[in-house]
C-alpha positions in Angstrom: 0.3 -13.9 24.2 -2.2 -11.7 22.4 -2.2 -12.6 18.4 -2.9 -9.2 17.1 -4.6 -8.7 13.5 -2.7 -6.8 10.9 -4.6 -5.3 8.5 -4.4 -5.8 4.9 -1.8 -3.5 2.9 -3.3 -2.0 -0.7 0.5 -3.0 -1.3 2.0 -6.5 -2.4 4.8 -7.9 -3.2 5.5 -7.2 -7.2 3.6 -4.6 -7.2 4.7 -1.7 -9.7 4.6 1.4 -7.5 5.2 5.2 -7.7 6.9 6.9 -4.9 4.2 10.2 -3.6 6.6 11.7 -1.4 10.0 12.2 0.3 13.5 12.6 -1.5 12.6 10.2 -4.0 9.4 11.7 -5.4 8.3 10.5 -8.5 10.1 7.6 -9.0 8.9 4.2 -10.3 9.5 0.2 -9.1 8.6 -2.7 -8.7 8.1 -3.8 -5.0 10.6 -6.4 -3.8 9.6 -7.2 -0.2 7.5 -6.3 2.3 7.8 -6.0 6.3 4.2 -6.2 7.4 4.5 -5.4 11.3 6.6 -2.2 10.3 4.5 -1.2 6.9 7.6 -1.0 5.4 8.4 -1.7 1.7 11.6 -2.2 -0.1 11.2 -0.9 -3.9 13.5 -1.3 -6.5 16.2 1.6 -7.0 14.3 4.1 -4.8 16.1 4.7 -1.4 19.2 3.4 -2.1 22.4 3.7 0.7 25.5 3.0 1.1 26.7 -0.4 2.8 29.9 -1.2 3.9 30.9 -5.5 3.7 33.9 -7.3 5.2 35.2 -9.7 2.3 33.5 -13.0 2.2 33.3 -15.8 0.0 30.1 -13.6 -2.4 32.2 -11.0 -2.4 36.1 -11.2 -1.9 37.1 -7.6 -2.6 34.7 -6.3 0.4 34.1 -2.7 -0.1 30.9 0.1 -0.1 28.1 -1.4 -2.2 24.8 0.2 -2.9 21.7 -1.3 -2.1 18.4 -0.8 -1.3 16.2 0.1 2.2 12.8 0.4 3.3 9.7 3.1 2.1 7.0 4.0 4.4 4.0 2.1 2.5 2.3 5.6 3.1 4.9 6.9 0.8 4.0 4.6 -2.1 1.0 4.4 -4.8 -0.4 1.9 -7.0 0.8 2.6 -10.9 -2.2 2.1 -12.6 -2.2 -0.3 -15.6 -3.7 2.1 -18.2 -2.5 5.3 -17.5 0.3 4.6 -16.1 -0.2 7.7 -13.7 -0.6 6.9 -9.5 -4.2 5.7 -8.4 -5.5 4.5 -5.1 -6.9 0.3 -4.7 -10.4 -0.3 -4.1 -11.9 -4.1 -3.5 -15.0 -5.9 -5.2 -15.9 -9.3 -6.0 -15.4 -10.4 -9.7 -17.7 -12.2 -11.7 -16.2 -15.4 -10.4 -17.5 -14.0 -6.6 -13.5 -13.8 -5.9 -12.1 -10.4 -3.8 -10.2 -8.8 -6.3 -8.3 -5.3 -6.4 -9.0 -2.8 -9.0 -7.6 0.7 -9.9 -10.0 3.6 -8.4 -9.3 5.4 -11.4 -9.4 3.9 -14.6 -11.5 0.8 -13.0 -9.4 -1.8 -14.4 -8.5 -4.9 -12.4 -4.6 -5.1 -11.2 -3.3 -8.6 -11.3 
């Protein structure tokens, strides 16, 4: 078995993100999971679909519920913290010598 490196995504979990394009262009959320081996991204209220559930215990009625499915991370930006307009992530050691990322445009560190 071959152990295969991923890369690291400029994406992470709680991330607040803008969606650059696709049918849900424009929108804004906060990243709830990611699938790393697929570069997939689930992000709150932005691809939402239709689900149909047998009745369980959770849900006794059953029915169609909405819920959310995955965004091509390609599809997605960083918000950046001061503007609050799209940017892309750059890395660079902080005065601590730690690896932190930081908004391209406005500079500012993204926690």
């Amino acid at each position: 078995m071959i152990c295969q490196m991923q890369k690291k995504l400029h994406i992470r979990k709680g991330d607040q993100v803008i969606v650059n394009s696709g049918e849900y262009k424009g929108q804004k959320g906060r990243v709830l999971n990611i699938d790393r081996a697929k570069k997939r991204a689930i992000v709150e209220g932005v691809n939402m679909v239709s689900k149909h559930t047998k009745p369980n215990a959770k849900n006794p009625q059953g029915g169609i519920t909405k819920q959310e499915s995955s965004v091509h991370i390609s599809n997605l930006n960083l918000v950046d913290p001061s503007s609050g307009d799209s940017t892309r992530i750059g890395r660079r050691l902080n005065d601590k010598n730690k690896l932190v990322r930081y908004a391209k445009k406005s500079g500012e560190e993204i926690k």
